[in-house]
MIMAR-305898 format. One line per 10 residues: number of its first residue (from 1); their letters; for each residue z, y, x of N, C-alpha, C, O. Coordinates in Angstrom, 3 decimals, padded with zeros to 6 digits. Each point is the difference from the previous one (the first is absolute). Last residue first. Layout:
# MIMAR-305898
NUM> a> Z/Y/X/Z/Y/X/Z/Y/X/Z/Y/X | ... $
This chain:
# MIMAR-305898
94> xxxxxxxxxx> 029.105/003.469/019.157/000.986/001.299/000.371/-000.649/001.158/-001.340/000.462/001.135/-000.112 | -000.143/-006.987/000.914/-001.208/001.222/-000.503/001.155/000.867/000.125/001.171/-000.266/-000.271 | -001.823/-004.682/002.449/000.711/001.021/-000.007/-000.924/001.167/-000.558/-001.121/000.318/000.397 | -000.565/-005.294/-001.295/000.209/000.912/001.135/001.060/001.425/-000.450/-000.012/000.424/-001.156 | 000.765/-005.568/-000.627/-000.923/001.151/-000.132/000.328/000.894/001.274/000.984/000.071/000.735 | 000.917/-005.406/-002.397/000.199/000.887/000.855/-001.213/001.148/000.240/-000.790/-000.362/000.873 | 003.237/-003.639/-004.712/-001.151/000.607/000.607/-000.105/000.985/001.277/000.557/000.921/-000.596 | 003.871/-003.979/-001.102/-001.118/000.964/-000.493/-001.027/-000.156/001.017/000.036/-000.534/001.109 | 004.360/-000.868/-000.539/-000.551/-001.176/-001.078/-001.240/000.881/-000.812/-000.365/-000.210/-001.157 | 001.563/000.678/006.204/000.981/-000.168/-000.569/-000.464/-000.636/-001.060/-000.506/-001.107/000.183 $
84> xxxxxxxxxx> -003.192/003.478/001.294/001.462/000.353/001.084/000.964/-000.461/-001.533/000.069/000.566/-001.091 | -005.656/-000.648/003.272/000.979/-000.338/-001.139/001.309/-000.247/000.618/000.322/-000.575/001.040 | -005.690/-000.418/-000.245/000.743/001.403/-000.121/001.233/-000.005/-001.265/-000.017/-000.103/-001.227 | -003.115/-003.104/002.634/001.108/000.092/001.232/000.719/001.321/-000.214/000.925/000.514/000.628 | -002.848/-004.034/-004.362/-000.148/001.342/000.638/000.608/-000.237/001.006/000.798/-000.930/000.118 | -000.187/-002.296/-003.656/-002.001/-000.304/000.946/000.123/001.342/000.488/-001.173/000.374/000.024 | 005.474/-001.632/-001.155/-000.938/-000.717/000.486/-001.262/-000.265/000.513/-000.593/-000.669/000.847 | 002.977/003.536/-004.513/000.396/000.136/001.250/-000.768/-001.025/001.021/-001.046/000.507/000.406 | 000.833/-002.164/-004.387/-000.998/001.365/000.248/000.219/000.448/001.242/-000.832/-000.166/000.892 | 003.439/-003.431/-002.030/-001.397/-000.445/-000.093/-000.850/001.342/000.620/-000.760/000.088/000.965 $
74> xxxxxxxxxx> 005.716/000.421/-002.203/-000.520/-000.226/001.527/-001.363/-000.518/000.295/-000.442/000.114/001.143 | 001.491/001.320/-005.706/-000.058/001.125/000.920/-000.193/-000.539/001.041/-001.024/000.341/000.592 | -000.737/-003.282/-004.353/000.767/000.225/000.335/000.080/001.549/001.214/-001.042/000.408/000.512 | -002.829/-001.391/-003.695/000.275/-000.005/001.035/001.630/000.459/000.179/000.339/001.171/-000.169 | -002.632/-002.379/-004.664/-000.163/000.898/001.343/000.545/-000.879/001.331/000.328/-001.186/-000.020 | -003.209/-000.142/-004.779/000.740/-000.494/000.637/000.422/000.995/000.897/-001.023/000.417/000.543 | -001.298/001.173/-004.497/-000.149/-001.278/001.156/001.115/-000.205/000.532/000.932/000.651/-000.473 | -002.968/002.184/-004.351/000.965/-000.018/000.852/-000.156/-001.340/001.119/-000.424/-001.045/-000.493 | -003.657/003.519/-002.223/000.930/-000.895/000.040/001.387/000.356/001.135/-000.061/000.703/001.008 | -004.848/001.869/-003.091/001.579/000.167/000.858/000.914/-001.147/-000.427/000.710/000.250/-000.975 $
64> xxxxxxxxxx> -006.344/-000.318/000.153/001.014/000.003/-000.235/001.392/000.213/000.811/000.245/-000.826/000.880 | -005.279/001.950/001.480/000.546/-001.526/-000.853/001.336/000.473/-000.751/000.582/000.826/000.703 | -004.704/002.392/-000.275/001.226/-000.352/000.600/000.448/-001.156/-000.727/-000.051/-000.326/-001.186 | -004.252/002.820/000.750/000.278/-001.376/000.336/000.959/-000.661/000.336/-000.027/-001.181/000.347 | -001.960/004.369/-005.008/000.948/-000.049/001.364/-000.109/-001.444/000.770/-000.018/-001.099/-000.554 | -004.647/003.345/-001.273/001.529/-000.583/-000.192/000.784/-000.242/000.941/-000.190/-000.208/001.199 | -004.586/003.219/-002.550/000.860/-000.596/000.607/001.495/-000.743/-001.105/000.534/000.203/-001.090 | -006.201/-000.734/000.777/001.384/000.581/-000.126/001.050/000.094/000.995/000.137/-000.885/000.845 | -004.683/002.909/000.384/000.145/-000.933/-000.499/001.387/-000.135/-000.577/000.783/000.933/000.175 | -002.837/003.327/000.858/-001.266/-001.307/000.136/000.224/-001.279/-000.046/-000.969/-000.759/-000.007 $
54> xxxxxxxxxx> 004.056/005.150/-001.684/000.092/-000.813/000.666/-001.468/-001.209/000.408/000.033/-001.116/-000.517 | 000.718/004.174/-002.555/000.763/001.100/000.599/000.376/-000.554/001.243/000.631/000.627/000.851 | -003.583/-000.566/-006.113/000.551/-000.811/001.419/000.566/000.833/001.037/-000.160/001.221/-000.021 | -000.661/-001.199/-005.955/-000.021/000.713/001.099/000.476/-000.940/000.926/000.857/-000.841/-000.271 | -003.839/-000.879/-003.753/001.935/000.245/000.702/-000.462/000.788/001.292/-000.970/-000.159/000.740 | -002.828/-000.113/-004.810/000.073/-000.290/001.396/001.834/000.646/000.322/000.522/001.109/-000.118 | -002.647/-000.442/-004.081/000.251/-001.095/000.125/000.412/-000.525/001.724/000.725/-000.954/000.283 | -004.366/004.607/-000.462/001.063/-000.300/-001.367/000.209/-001.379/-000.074/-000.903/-000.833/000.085 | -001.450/003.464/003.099/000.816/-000.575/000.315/000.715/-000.313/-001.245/001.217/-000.176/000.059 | -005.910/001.809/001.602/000.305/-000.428/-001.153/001.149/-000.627/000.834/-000.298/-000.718/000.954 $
44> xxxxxxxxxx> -002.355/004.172/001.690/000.217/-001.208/000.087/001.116/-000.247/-001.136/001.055/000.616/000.159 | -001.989/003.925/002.078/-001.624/-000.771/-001.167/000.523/-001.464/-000.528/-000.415/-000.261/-001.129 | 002.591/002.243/005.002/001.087/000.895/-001.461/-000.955/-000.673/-000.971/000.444/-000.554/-001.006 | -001.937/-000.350/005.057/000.926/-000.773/000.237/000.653/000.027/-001.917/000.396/-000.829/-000.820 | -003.531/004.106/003.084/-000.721/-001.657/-000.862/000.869/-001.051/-000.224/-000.382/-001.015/-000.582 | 002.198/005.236/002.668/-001.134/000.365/-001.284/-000.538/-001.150/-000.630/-000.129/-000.190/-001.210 | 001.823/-000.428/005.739/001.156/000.007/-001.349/-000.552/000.559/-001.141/000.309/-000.604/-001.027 | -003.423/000.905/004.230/000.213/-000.939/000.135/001.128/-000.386/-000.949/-000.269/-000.798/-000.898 | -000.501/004.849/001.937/-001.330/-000.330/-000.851/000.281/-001.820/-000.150/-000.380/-000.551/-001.033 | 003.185/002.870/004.425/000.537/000.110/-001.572/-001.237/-000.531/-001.006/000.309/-000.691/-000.970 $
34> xxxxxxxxxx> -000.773/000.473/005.451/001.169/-000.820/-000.476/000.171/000.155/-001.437/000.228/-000.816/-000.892 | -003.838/003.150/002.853/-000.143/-001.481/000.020/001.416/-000.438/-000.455/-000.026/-000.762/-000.967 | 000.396/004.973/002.537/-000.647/-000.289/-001.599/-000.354/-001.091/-000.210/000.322/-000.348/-001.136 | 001.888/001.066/004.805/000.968/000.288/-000.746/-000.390/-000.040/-001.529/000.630/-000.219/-001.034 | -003.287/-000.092/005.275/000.222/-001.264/-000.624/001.190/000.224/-000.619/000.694/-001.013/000.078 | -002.997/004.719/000.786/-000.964/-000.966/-000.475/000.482/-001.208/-000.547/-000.335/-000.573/-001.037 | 003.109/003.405/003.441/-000.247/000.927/-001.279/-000.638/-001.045/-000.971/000.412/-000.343/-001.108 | 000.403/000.127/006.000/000.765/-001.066/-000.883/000.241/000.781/-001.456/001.042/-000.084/-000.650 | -004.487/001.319/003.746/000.327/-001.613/000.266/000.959/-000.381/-000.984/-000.092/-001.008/-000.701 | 000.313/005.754/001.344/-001.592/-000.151/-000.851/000.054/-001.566/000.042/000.020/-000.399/-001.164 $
24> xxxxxxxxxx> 003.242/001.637/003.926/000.123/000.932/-001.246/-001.062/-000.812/-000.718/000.260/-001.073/-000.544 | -000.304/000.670/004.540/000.493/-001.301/-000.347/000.517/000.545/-001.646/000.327/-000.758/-000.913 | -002.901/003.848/003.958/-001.019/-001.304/-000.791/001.279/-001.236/-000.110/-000.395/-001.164/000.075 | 002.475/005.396/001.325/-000.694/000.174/-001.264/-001.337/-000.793/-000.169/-000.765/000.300/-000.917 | 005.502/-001.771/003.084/-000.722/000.642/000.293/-001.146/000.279/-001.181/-000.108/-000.773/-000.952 | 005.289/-000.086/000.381/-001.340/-000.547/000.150/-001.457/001.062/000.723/-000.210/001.186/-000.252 | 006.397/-002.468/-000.237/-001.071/001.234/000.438/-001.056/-000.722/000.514/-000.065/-000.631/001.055 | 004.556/-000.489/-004.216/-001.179/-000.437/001.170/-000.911/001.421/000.210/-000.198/001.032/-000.641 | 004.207/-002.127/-002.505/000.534/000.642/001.240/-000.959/-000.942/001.261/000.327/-000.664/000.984 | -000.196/000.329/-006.053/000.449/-001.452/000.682/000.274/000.448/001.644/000.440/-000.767/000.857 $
14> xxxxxxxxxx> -001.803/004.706/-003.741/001.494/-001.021/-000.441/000.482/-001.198/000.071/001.049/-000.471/-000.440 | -005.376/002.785/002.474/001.060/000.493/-000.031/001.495/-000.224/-000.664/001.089/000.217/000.533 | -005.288/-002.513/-001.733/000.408/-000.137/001.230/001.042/000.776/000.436/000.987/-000.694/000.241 | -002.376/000.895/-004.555/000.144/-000.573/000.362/000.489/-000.656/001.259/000.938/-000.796/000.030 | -002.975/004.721/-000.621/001.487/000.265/-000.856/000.588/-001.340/000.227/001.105/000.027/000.541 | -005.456/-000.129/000.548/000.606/000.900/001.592/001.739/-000.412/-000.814/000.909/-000.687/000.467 | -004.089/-000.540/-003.297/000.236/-001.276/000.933/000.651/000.719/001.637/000.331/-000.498/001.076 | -001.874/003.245/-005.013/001.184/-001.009/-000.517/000.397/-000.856/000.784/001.099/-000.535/-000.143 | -004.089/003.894/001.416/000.703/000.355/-000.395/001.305/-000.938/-000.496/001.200/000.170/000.219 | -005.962/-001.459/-000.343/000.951/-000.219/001.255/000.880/000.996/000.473/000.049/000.007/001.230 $
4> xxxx> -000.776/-002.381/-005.663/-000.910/001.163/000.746/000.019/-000.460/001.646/000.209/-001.076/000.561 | -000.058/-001.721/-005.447/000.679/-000.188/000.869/-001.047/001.013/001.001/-001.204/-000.149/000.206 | 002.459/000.250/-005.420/-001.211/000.028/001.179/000.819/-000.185/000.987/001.143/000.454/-000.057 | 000.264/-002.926/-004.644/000.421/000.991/000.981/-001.075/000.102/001.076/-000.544/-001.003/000.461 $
């Protein structure tokens, strides 16, 4: 694909920039550098090569869901000051 500067206004206009006409021509140049650059990228023998999608593995780190021990209600109640009767006590929502 030629990259004009026609394409890099069209461009700009649908990322909704307004370039001046030497940032036009600036980023025309390095719009072709980028791609000439993936041009040599596409050259490169990948057969056999697993697709990556990640730079390293991931895995899950969550520890397992066990069941524990709870907290009796007056225990909990206990560590709040907010609290009416044998509940929790929230702000008023209208």
């Amino acid at each position: 694909m030629e990259i004009t500067p026609e394409v890099v206004k069209r461009v700009a206009a649908n990322a909704r920039l307004k370039l001046k006409e030497e940032e036009v021509k600036k980023f025309a140049q390095e719009m072709k550098d980028i791609l000439a650059n993936f041009a040599k990228l596409s050259e490169v023998n990948t057969d056999g090569v697993e697709p990556s999608f990640h730079p390293i593995p991931v895995k899950n780190v969550v520890r397992e869901d066990k069941p524990g021990k709870c907290l009796d209600r007056e225990e909990a109640l206990s560590l709040t000051p907010h609290r009416k009767d044998k509940y929790f006590r929230g702000p008023k929502v209208l």
